[in-house]
N, C-alpha and C positions, 0 to 999 in steps of 0.2 A: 297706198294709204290703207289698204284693205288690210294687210297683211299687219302694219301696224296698232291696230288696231283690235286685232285678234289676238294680238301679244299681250295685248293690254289688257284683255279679258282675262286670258288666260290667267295672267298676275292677278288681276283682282279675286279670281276663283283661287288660287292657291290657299289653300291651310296650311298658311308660316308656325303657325303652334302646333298641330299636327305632325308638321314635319318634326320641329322641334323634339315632340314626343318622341314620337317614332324611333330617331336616332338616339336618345336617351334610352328608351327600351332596349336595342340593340346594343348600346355599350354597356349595360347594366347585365345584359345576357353574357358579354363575351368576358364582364368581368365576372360573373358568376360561374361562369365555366372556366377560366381561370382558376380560379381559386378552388375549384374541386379539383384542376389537375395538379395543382401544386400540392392541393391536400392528399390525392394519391401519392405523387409521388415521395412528399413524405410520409409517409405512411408504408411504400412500400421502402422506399432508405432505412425508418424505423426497425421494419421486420427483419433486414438486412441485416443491419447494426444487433438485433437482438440473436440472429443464429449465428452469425459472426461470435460471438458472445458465449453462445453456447457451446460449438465447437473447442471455442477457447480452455473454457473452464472444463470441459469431458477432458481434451487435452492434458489440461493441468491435473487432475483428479488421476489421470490415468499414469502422467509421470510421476506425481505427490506415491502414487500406490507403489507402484516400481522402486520409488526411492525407499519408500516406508519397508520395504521386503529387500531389499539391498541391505539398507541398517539393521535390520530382524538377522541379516547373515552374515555380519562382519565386514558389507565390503562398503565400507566409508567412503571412500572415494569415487563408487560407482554411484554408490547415494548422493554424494555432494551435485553428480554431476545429472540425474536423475531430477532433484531439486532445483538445479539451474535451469534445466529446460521447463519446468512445469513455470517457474517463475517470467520466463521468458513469454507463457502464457496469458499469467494472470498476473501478474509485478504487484498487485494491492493485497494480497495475501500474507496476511502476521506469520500464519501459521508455516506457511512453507518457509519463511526468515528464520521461525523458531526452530523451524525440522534441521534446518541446512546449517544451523548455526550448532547444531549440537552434531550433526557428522564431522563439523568443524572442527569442535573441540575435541573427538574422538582421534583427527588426526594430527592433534595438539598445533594444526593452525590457530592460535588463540588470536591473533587479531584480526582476524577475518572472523571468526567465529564472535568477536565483541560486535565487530562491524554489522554481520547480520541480527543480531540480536538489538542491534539500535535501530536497524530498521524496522524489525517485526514492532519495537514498543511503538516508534514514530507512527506506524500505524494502529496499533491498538494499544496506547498505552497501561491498561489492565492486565496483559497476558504476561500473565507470574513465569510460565516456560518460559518467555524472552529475558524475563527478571533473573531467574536462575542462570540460564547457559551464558548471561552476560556476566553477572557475578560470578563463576565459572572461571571465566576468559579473564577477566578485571583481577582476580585472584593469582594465576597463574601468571599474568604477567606484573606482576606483584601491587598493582593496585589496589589495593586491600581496603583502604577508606573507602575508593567509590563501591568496590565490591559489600561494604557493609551496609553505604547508601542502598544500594540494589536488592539487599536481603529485607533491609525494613522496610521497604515500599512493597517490597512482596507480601511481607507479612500484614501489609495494612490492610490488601485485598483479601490473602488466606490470610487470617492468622494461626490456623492449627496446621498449617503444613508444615510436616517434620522436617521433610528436606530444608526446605527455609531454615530452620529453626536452627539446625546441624550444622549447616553451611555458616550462619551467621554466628554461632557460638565458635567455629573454626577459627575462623576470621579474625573475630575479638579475639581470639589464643593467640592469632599468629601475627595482631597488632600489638598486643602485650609483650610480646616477646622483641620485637622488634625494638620496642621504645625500652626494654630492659637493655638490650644490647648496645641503644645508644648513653643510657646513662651510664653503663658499666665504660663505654672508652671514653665519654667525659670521664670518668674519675681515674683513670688509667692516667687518660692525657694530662689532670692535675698533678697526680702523684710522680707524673716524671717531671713533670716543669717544677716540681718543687726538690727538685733532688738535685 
């Protein structure tokens, strides 16, 4: 009986809200400490993700240079292939679409060279170089309408860029001429169905 009794003290002596505490404080620690480990270690994935990042674009910078001194030397191809690796680096870059897009057209790939230049605009749609080497490419492969599309959009951002301006007066030449040649065999093709 003795023993029961002493159990029963003990209970009545217990601090149920004490305890209560207690284990509240304790899981409020382990979740505080939690949450700074997770905050390191995002934090250190961040710093990761940011030299990651940085390698990248040195990367790119250093093949963008290569290729930029490739094309300073004639050799388009090494250029193109110069530009594919930096791209391979940093893929969100106008400017290396624009760069690769005009090695392109140097090696009269014109539809690969359109193709990179839709990607440079899709990313920057402002950059008149992507506007040019597309009209360029759109030209050559005788798309002359979109090619004219592409000079006055250029010109809407520059408008005193001569090239633009050349290009687009070309254009219109070589659309005039085109719709001369088609009225000329209309009237060909009248003049023999009347005979």
């Amino acid at each position: 009986v003795g023993s029961g009794a002493t159990n029963f003290d003990k209970w009545q002596s217990y601090d149920a809200e004490g305890a209560v505490e207690a284990l509240e404080r304790r899981e409020s620690e382990r979740e505080s400490l939690r949450q700074r480990v997770v905050s390191l270690e995002n934090k250190r994935a961040r710093e990761e993700a940011m030299r990651r990042r940085g390698e990248s674009e040195a990367r790119a910078d250093a093949m963008r240079a290569r290729g930029n001194a490739a094309f300073g030397s004639a050799r388009y191809e090494d250029a193109v292939s110069d530009y594919t690796e930096a791209l391979e680096a940093n893929p969100r870059s106008a400017a290396l679409y624009a760069n690769r897009s005009l090695a392109l057209l140097k090696l009269r790939a014109f539809d690969e060279a359109e193709e990179d230049a839709t990607a440079a605009l899709d990313l920057e749609p402002s950059c008149v170089k992507a506007r040019l080497r597309r009209a360029a490419a759109r030209t050559e492969l005788g798309k002359v309408d979109e090619a004219i599309e592409d000079l006055e959009a250029a010109l809407e951002v520059e408008p005193r860029n001569k090239a633009a301006r050349e290009a687009l007066g070309s254009c219109r030449a070589r659309r005039a001429s085109r719709e001369a040649a088609r009225r000329s065999k209309r009237r060909v093709a009248l003049s023999v169905a009347e005979v």
